[in-house]
N, C-alpha and C positions, 0 to 999 in steps of 0.2 A: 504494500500500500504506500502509495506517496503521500507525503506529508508538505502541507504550506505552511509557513509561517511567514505575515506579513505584517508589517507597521505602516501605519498610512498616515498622513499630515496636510491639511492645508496646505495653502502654499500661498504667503503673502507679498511676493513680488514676482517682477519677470525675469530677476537676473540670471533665472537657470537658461532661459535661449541663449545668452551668449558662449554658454559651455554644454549645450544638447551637441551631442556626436550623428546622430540620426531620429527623424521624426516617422511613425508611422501612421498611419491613417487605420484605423479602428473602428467597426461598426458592430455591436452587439445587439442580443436579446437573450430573456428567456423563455424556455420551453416550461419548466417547473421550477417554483420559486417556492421553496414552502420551510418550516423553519429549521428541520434534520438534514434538509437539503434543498441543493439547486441542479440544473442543467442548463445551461450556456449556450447558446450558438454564437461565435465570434468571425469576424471576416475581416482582415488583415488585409493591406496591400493587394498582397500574392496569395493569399493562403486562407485555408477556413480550419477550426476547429469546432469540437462538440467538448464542453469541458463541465462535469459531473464535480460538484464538492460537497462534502457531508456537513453535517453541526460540525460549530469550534468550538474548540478550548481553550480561554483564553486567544492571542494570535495566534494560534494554530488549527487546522481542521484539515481533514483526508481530501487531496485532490488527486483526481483524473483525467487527464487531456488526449484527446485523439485529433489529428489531422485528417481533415475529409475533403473529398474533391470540391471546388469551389462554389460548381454550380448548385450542387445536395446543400453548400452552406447559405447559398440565396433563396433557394428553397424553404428549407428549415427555418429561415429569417421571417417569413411571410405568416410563420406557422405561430410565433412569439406571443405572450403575453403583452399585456398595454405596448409599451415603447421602447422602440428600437434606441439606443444610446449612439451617438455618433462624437467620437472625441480623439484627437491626436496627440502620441504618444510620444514624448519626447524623454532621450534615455542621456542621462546623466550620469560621469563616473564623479565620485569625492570621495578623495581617501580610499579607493580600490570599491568601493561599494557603488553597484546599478542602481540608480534611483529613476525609476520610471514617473516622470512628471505626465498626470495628464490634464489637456487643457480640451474641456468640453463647447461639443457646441449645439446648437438649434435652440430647444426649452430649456439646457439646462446652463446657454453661453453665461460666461464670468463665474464659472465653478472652476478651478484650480486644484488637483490633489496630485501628491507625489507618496509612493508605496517604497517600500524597501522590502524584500525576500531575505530575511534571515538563516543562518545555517543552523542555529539553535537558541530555545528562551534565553540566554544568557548572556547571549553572543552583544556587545555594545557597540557601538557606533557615533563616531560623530554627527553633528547635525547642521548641515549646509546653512549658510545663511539664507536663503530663501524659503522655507520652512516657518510653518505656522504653528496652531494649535493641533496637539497630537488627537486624534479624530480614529486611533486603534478602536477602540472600544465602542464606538459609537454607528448602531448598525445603520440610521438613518444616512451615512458615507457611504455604505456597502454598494456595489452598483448594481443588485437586486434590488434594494430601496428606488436608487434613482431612477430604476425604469420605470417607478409607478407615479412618478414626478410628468 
């Protein structure tokens, strides 16, 4: 079983574009959004996934991601609960840590978050100057919440 553990933050300014390495364009939804679990349809650039996560524990909870051909994930997309999420991903290193900054758009423009993927609860990190109030805990961040935004 794979394991996520994630941190997630606001993000109170734009100085992370000046050191974003690559930006991806991201379009999401769900198929099941319920509280022990989710299923994901995501469509990337190039690429789609089906990505299945269980309850968490604290920042952590069981995730599983599968690559599926793109057209199944436009498909699957149409198939989604309320709202599709459309937001670009721009990926940040500091201090050897990926921080995936994403900047939303359509209903949810001027939303800002940046995530970090941890290797374990313990594991610490610095925290860029671009970085807000830490928003881990708080499900109404989760991007199951903000599809029903």
């Amino acid at each position: 079983m794979a394991t996520e553990i994630e941190h997630k933050y606001l993000v109170k300014t734009d100085s992370f574009k000046e050191r974003t390495s690559r930006v991806i364009h991201i379009r999401q939804g769900y198929l099941c959004r319920e509280k022990d679990r989710t299923v994901r349809v995501r469509i990337t650039d190039n690429k789609a996934f089906v990505t299945i996560k269980g309850r968490g524990h604290g920042a952590a909870r069981a995730e599983f991601e599968y690559e599926i051909p793109r057209q199944d994930g436009e498909q699957l997309l149409t198939m989604c609960l309320d709202h599709v999420i459309d937001k670009s991903r721009h990926i940040v290193i500091d201090h050897d840590n990926k921080w995936e900054v994403d900047v939303y758009h359509g209903r949810l423009q001027g939303l800002v978050t940046a995530e970090l993927e941890i290797p374990d609860e313990n594991y610490t990190y610095p925290l860029p100057d671009f970085l807000g109030e830490n928003v881990t805990d708080e499900h109404r961040f989760s991007n199951a919440a903000l599809s029903l935004i």
